[in-house]
ZAMARGU-4260 file (C-alpha; in steps of 0.2 Angstrom, whole numbers, plus 5000, padded with zeros to 4 digits):
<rodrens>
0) 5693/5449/5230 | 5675/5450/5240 | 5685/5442/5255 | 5698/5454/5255 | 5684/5469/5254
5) 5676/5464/5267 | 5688/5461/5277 | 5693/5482/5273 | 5677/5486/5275 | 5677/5481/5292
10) 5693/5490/5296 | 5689/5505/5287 | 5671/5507/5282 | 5666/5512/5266 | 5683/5524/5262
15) 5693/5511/5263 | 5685/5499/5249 | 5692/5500/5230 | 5680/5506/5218 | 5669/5495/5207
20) 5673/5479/5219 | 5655/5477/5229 | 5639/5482/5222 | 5632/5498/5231 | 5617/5490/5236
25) 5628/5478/5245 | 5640/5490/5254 | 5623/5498/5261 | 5618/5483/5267 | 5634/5479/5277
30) 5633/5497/5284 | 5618/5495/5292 | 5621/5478/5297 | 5629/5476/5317 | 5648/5473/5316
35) 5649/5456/5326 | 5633/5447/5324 | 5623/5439/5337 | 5613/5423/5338 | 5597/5428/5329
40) 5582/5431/5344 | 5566/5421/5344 | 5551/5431/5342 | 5538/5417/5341 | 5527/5411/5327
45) 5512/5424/5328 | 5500/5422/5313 | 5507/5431/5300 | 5489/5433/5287 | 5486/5428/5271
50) 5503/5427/5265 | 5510/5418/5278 | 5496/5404/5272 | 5499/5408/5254 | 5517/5405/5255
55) 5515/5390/5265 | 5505/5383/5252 | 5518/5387/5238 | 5531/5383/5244 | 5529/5367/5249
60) 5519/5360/5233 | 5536/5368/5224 | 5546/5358/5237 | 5535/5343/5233 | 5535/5345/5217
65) 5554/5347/5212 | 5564/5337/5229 | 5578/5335/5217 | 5586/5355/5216 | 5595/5355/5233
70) 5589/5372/5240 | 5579/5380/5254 | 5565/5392/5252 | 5557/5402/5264 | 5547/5417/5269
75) 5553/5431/5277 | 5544/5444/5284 | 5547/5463/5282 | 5551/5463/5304 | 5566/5452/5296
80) 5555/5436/5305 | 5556/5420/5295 | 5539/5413/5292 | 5540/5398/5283 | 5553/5387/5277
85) 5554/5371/5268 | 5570/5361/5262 | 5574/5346/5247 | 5592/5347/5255 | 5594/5340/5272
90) 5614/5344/5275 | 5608/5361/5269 | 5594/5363/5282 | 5606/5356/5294 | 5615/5373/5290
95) 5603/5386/5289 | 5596/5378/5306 | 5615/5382/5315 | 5614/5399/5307 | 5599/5402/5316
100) 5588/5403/5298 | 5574/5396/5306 | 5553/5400/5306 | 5551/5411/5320 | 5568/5418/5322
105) 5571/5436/5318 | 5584/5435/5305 | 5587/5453/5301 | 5604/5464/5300 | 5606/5466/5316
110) 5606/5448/5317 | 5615/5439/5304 | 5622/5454/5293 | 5620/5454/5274 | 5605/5442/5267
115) 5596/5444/5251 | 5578/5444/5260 | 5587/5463/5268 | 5593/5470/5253 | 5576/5466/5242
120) 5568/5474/5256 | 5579/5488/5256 | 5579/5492/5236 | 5562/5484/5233 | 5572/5472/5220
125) 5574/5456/5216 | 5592/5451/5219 | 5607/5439/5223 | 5620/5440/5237 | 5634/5428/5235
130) 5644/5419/5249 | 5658/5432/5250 | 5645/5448/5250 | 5639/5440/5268 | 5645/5445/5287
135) 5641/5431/5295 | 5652/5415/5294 | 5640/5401/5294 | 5630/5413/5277 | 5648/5413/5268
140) 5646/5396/5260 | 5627/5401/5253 | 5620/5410/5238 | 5605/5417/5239 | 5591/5423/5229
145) 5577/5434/5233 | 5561/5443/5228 | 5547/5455/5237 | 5532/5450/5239 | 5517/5459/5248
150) 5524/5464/5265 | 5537/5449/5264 | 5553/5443/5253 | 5552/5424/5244 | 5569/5417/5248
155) 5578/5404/5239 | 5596/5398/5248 | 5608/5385/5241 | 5625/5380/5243 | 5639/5393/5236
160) 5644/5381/5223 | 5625/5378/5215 | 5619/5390/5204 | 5602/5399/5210 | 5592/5406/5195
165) 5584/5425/5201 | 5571/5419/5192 | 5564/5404/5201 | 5563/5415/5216 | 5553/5429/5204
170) 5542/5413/5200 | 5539/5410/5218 | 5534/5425/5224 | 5522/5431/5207 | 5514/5413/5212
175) 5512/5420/5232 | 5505/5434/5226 | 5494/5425/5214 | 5489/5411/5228 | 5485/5427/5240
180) 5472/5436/5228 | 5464/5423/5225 | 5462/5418/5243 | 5459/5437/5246 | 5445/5435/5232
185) 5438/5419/5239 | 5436/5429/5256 | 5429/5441/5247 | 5414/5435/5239 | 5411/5423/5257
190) 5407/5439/5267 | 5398/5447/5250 | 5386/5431/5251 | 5384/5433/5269 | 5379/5451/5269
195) 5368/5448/5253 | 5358/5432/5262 | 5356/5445/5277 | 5347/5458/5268 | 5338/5445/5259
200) 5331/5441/5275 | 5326/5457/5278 | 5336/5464/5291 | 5338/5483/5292 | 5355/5486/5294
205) 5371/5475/5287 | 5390/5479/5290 | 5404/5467/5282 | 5421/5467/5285 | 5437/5458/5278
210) 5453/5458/5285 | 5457/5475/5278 | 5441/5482/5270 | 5424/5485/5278 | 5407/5487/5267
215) 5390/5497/5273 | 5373/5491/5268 | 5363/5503/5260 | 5354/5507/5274 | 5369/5512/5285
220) 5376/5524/5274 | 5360/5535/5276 | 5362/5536/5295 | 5375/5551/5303 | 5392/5548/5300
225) 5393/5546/5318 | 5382/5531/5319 | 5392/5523/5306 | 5408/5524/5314 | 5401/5517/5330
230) 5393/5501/5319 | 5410/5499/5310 | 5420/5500/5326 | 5408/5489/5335 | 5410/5474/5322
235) 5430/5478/5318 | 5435/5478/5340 | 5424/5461/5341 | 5432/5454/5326 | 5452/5460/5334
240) 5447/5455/5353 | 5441/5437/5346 | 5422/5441/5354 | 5409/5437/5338 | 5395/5430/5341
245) 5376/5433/5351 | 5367/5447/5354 | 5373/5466/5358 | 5366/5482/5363 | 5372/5498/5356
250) 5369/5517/5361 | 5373/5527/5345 | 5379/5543/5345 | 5363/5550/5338 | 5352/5542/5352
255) 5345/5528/5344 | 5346/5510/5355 | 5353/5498/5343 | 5352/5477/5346 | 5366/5469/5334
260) 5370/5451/5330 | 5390/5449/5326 | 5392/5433/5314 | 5407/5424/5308 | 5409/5419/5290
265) 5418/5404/5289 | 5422/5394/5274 | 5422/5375/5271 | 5438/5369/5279 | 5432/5381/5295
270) 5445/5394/5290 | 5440/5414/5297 | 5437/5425/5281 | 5428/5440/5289 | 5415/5443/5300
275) 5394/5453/5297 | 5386/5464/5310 | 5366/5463/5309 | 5355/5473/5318 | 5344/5488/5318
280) 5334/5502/5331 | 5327/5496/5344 | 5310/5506/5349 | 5312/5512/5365 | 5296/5512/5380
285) 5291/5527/5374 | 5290/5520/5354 | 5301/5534/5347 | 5321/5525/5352 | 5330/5541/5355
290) 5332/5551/5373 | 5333/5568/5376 | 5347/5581/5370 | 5349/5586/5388 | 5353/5568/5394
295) 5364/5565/5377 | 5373/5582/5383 | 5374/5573/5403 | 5382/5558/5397 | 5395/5568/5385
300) 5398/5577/5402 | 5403/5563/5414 | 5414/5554/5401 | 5415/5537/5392 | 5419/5527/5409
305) 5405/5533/5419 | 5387/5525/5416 | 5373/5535/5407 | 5365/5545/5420 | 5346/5546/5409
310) 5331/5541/5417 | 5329/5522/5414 | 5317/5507/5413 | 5323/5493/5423 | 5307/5484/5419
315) 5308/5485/5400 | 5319/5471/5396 | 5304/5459/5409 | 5291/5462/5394 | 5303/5453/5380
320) 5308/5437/5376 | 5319/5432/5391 | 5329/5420/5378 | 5334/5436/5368 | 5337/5449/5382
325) 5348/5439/5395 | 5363/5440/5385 | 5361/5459/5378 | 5357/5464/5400 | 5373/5453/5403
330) 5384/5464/5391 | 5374/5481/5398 | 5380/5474/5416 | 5397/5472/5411 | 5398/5487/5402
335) 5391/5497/5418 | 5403/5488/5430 | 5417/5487/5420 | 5424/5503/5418 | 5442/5496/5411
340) 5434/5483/5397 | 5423/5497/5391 | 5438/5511/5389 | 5450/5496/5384 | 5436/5491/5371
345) 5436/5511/5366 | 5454/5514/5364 | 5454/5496/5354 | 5444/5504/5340 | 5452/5522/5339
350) 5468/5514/5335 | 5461/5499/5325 | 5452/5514/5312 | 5468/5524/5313 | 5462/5537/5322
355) 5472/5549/5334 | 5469/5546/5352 | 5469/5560/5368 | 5471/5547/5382 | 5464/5556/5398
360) 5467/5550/5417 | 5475/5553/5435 | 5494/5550/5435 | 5498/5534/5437 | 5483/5523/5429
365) 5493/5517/5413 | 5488/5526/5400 | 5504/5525/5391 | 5506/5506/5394 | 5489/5504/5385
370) 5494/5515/5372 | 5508/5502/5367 | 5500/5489/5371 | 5485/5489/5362 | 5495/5496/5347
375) 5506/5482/5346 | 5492/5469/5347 | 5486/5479/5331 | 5501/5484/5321 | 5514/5468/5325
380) 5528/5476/5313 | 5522/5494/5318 | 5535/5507/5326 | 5532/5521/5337 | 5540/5537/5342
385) 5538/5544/5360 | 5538/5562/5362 | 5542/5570/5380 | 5531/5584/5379 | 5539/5592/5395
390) 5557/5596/5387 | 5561/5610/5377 | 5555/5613/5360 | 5573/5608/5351 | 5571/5590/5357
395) 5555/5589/5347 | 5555/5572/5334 | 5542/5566/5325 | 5552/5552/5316 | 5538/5543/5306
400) 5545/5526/5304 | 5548/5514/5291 | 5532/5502/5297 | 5516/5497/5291 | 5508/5507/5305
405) 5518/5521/5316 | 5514/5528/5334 | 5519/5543/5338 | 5515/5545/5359 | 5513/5562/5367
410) 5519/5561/5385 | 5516/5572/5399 | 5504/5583/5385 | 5500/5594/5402 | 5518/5601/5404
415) 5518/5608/5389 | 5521/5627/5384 | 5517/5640/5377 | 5533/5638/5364 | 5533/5620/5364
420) 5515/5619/5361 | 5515/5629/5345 | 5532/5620/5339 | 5522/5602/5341 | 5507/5610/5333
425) 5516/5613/5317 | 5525/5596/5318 | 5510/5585/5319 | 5500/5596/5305 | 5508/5586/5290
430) 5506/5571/5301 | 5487/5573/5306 | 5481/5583/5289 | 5480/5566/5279 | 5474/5550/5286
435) 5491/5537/5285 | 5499/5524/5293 | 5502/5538/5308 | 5495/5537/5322 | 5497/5550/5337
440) 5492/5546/5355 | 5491/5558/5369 | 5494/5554/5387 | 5487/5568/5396 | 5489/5567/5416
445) 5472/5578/5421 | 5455/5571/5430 | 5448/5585/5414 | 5454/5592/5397 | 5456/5611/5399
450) 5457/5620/5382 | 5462/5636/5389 | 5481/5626/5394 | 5493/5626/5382 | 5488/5606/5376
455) 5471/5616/5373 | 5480/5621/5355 | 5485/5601/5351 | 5466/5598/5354 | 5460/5600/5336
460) 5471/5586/5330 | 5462/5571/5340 | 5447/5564/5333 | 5441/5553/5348 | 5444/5558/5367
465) 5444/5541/5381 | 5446/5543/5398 | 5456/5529/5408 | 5447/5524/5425 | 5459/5527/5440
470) 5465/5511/5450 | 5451/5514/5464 | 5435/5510/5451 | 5442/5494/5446 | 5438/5485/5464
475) 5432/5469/5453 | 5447/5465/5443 | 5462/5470/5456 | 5465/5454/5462 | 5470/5447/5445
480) 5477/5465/5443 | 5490/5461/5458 | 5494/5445/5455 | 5499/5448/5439 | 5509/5461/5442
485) 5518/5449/5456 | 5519/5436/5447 | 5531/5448/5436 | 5540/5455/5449 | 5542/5438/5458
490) 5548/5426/5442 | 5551/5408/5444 | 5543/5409/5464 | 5527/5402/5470 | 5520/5420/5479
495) 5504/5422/5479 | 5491/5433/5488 | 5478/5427/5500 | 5458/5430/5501 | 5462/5442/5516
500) 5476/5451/5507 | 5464/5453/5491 | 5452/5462/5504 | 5464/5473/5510 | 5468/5477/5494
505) 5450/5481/5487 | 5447/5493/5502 | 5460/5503/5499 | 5457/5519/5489 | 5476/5518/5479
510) 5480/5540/5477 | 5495/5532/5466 | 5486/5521/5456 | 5496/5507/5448 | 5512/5515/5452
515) 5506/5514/5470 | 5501/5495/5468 | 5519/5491/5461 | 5528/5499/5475 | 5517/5490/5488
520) 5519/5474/5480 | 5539/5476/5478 | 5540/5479/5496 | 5531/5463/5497 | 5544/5453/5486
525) 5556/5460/5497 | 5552/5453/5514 | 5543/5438/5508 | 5554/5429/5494 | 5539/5412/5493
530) 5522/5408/5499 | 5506/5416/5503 | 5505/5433/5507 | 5495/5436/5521 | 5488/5457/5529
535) 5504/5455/5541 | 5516/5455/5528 | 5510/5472/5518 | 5514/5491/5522 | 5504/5499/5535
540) 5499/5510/5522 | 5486/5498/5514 | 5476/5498/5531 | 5473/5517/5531 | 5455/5523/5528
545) 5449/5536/5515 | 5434/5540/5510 | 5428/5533/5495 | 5414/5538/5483 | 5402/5525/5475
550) 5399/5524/5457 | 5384/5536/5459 | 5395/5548/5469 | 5409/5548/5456 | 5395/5551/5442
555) 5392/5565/5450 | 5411/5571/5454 | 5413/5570/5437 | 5398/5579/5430 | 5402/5597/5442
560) 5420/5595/5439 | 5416/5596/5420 | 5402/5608/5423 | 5416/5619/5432 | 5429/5618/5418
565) 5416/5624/5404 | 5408/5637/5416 | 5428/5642/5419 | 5423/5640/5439 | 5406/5648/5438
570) 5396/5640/5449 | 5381/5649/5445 | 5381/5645/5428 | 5388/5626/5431 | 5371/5623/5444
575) 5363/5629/5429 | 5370/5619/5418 | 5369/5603/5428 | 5350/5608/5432 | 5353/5606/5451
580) 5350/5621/5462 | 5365/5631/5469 | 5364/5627/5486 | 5365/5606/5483 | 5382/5612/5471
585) 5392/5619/5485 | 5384/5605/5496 | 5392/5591/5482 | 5407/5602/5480 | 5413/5602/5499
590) 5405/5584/5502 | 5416/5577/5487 | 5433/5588/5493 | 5431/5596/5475 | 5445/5611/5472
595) 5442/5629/5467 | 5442/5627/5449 | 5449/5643/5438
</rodrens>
């Protein structure tokens, strides 16, 4: 009877099934499963977490353990990704492997149609899909079991004519769960040891974190909530980027100079359970550790890519212990010449804290690209939404997803409205009012944020602004720059660029920024299919001179385009503000081909 409802189903959908044949939960499933399914796609074998290890661990001690009941069982992620698998049947595994049921592969609706792993993820419940109530053809001669567990579904498959008991996958999973807490705890109570033994020692300031929970020392939680955030970022980007260990220098939001120590806490078998930040002030020449408000206010001006423009020591780091500087003034060099790694670093821990993003940059520099990007490398099983802020306001959608995490992408935030402006406002206010699993991001195409456009209303829902530095102030990295992006455009060829090409390259000041750098390099691919490229072979447009500002030159570009935006095009008031007198500002102005500002 299952065969002939299924076989209605497909040629009439849901109307055309008897009633009381197919569970409803089952018919769900096969309307949201593809109609002719596909070869399952390989996704890759990505650490999953705790779980993942968990389950491994389960699993195969239950496999060990009871080799004799002829079943598979397996993990399956929420993403439909099969994690782990283990088999006491070999014909059987020989089966799920040509059904495509293998770790790696994503295994979900789309995929293969009807499992048990998509219906317990779907109603949250255990349950049992029998060999009929399946699409696929190579699934019809299984029976399976399943149960959820964390942010993944304990699996149990056998042949159709063996019973599966519900409950041994029940047992499974409460003993996943079981296996994960007290990993969790054992995690835990490492990194509460660590932090303990550092305040033991003395040391002022102590931040712990965990894979999903962070801890302040008691002397951190009486700085400003500013300072904080910048500690807890500092420690949670190393611990994501992989970049623990040795000294740090921090400037604080408040003022104060900071010198931090990020640690590793391992355990025994050299497993990663969290990672400790230790530090504290750092007493500045002058003994007090904090600069000026008027330099603090300079630095806010020029934005997070340009360096600080305060008066400083280049002698003071000569008078310490050159063992404990030298890697501290290596970070400071990299930070100061490394305007991409610094904003990339930024943008790393906004999204890593949950915390709605303005992205702010020329056209053209990939500020949507990063967006994703870093996103994805944060929230694997995340989804996102992008909104095209340039249509009108009935094409508005803020779908939040089903994930663990959502992304919601303003594009093109500077053609908004007046009337789409406001309609977005009161979409994102249910979104923005709580802190969630929602995350918006705004791509805003400006050299400068103006509030008095209509985005200036969408302002008040981003807690950090970064800038992304254009193409032309990241000389150091373009070589690698270009030749990934041919290697992209170029697939299996050997095309590479030569020293003289890479020259060229650099000395070019790139008005259309990345998009510029593709074009030039497709025209490239085009004439030159293999080999090394050589100056001969690149547009005449690459050999064309423009002037170029040093990085001194676009500090101060910066600072009097921003001095002119909050002055509304006053230069009176903007000299005043940049404490320059007003003859050098028109001198600055024509000298850097600065526009009339409004």
């Amino acid at each position: 009877m299952l065969d002939a409802a299924r076989e209605r189903f497909r040629r009439g959908g849901r109307a055309a099934l008897p009633t009381g044949i197919v569970r409803e939960e089952i018919v769900a499933s096969w309307e949201r499963s593809t109609a002719t399914p596909s070869d399952p796609p390989f996704v890759g074998h990505h650490d999953g977490g705790p779980l993942v290890a968990a389950a491994d661990a389960v699993l195969h001690r239950f496999v060990r353990e009871n080799a004799e009941t002829g079943c598979s069982v397996a993990l399956v992620g929420d993403d439909g990704v099969v994690r782990v698998r283990y088999d006491t049947d070999p014909a059987l595994g020989e089966l799920l492997d040509s059904a495509g049921f293998v770790p790696g592969h994503r295994c979900d609706e789309r995929a293969v149609g009807t499992t048990a792993a998509a219906v317990a993820g779907a109603t949250g419940l255990a349950v049992v899909v029998e060999g009929p109530e399946h699409l696929h053809p190579a699934w019809r001669v299984l029976r399976e079991g399943a149960a959820p567990v964390g942010t993944g579904r304990v699996v149990v498959v056998a042949h159709a004519a063996d019973p599966v008991s519900l409950a041994v996958a029940r047992l499974l999973a409460d003993a996943v769960a079981d296996h994960d807490e007290r990993d969790r705890r054992r995690r835990v109570l490492a990194v509460h040891d660590a932090m303990s033994a550092l305040r033991a020692e003395g040391v002022p300031w102590v931040v712990a974190a965990t894979d999903d929970e962070t801890w302040l020392g008691r002397a951190v939680t009486s700085l400003p909530d500013a300072d904080r955030q910048t500690l807890g970022d500092a420690l949670t980007t190393s611990v994501l980027l992989g970049e623990t260990g040795g000294p740090r220098h921090l400037d604080l939001p408040s003022g104060v100079c900071a010198e931090v120590d990020l640690r590793e806490v391992r355990g025994g078998d050299g497993e990663v359970f969290g990672a400790v930040l230790a530090g504290g002030p750092v007493a500045a020449h002058a003994g007090t550790g904090r600069v000026s408000l008027a330099a603090r206010e300079a630095r806010r001006r020029q934005g997070s890519h340009v360096a600080p423009t305060a008066r400083r020591d280049f002698a003071a780091d000569l008078h310490r212990d050159p063992s404990s500087g030298e890697e501290a003034r290596r970070r400071a060099t990299q930070e100061l010449f490394g305007p991409y790694e610094r904003m990339r670093r930024d943008a790393t821990a906004a999204l890593g804290g949950r915390r709605h993003l303005l992205l702010v940059g020329e056209t053209g520099v990939g500020k949507r690209t990063l967006a994703r990007e870093r996103f994805t490398h944060l929230f694997p099983r995340g989804t996102s939404t992008t909104v095209d802020c340039s249509g009108p306001a009935d094409d508005l959608r803020l779908d939040p997803g089903r994930g663990d995490a959502h992304l919601v992408l303003l594009d093109q935030l500077h053609a908004l409205t007046p009337v789409v402006a406001r309609r977005l406002d009161e979409a994102l206010r249910p979104l923005t009012a709580v802190p969630g699993r929602v995350v918006v991001v705004g791509c805003l195409d400006s050299a400068a944020v103006d509030a008095a456009r209509p985005y200036g209303l969408l302002l008040r829902h981003f807690h950090d602004t970064v800038r992304v530095p254009a193409l032309r102030h990241r000389t150091d990295e373009l070589a690698g720059l270009a030749q990934a992006v041919l290697r992209a455009m170029s697939g299996a060829r050997s095309l590479r660029l030569s020293h003289q090409v890479v020259r060229v390259l650099e000395g070019y000041a790139w008005p259309g920024n990345l998009a510029e750098l593709e074009d030039v390099l497709r025209y490239v691919v085009a004439r030159k299919p293999v080999g090394i490229v050589q100056p001969p072979d690149l547009p005449a447009l690459c050999f064309t001179s423009a002037p170029r500002l040093t990085m001194l030159e676009t500090a101060q570009a910066d600072a009097i385009i921003h001095a002119l935006y909050e002055t509304r095009g006053n230069r009176y008031k903007a000299a005043a503000m940049l404490g320059i007198a007003r003859s050098s500002l028109y001198r600055k102005i024509d000298a850097f081909g600065i526009s009339y500002i409004a």
